[in-house]
N, C-alpha and C positions, 0 to 999 in steps of 0.2 A: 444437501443431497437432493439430488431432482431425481426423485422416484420413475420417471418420464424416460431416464437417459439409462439402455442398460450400460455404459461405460464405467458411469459413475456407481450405481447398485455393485457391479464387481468391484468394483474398486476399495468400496466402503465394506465389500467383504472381505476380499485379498485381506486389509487391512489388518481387520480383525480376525484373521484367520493367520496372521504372520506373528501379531504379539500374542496369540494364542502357544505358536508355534514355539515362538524365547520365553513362554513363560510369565509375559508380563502384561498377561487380561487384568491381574488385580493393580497394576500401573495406571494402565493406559484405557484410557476412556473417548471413545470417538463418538461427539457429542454431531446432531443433523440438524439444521434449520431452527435455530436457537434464537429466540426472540431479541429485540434491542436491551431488555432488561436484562435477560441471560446475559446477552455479551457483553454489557458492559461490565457484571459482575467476573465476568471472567476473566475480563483484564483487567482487573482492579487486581486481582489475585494474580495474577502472573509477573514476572520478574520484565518480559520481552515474550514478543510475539514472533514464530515463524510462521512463514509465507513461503511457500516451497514452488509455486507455478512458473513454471517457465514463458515467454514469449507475451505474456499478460500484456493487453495495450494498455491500461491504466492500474487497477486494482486496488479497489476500495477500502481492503482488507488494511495494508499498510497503513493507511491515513486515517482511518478509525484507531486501528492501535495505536500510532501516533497523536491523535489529539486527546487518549486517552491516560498520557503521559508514559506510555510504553516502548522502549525503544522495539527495532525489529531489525530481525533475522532475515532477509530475502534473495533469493536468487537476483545475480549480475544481471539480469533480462528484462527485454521492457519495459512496462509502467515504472514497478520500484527504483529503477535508476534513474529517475526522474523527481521521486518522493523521496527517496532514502538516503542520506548525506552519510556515506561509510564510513565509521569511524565517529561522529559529531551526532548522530540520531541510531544511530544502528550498523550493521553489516550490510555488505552487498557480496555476496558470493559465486564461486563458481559451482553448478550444479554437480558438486560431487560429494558424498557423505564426508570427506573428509574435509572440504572446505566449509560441512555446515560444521561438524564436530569442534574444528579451529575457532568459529565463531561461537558457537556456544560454549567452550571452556573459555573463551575470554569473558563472554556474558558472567557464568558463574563465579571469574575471579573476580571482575567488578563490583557482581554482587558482596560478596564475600569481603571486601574490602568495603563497603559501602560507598560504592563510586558507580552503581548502573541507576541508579534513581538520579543522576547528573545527564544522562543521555536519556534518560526520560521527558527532562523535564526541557533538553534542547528540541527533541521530537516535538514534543508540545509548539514549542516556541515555531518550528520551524512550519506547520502547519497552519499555524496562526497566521502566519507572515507571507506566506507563499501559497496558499490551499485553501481557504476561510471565505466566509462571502465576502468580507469585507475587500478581500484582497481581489478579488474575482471581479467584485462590483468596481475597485478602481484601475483594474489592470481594463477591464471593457472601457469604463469611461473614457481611457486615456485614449487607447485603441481610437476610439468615436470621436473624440476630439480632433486627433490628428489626422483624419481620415475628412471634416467636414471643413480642417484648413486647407485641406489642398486645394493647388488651385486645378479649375477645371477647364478640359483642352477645348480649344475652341471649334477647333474641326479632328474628325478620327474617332468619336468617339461612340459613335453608333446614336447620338440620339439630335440630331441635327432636327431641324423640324421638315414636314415635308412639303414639299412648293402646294401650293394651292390649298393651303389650312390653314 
């Protein structure tokens, strides 16, 4: 929560002013600006993670939960469709209560079954492989490689030299 933004201050109230509303303040707990210790304790304790933002160009959130061995819950938009492998790592939803609802009773029967610690542990895998320095460090190299094969044009390319130098 960026104390900064009143968008966010309402929002973070609405919030708790809605599960006030059904009842379930002794539920629901809206935790702000939670240290790396906190959060990792948190999804250590958690089944799966939701991500509820829409339009997100990347979103860090996903891939933390992810390499935290958690699968996730996110909206069909932006970043997460990029990080979140539907079905293999988690859900990809349509922004409607009823398509998170769908995702989440499947989460719970998973659980229930002892089969969401199996998409946990794909998330893991899948961050490790696609998202990790390691993989960042050799998808650049590559990138740089093939970039210092090319051959270079002889004329057209803006860096000709100039007559008289």
């Amino acid at each position: 929560l960026d104390e900064r933004l009143p968008e966010q201050v309402a929002c973070h109230a609405e919030l708790l002013a809605e599960a006030g509303a059904l009842g379930l303040q002794e539920c629901v707990e809206l935790r702000t600006n939670v240290s790396a210790e906190e959060r990792g304790a948190l999804f250590a304790r958690a089944g799966a993670v939701v991500y509820t933002p829409s339009f997100e160009h990347f979103g860090i959130v996903p891939l933390e939960a992810m390499a935290a061995g958690r699968p996730v819950i996110a909206v069909a938009l932006g970043g997460p469709c990029e990080s979140v492998a539907h079905g293999e790592t988690g859900w990809l939803c349509e922004p409607t209560p009823a398509a998170f609802a769908a995702a989440y009773a499947e989460a719970a029967g998973l659980d229930a079954a002892g089969e969401l610690c199996a998409r946990g542990l794909a998330a893991r895998s899948r961050v490790e492989a696609h998202f990790s320095l390691d993989a960042f460090g050799e998808a650049l190299e590559g990138h740089l490689v093939r970039a210092a094969r090319r051959p270079r044009a002889e004329s057209g390319s803006g860096r000709e030299e100039k007559k008289g130098r």
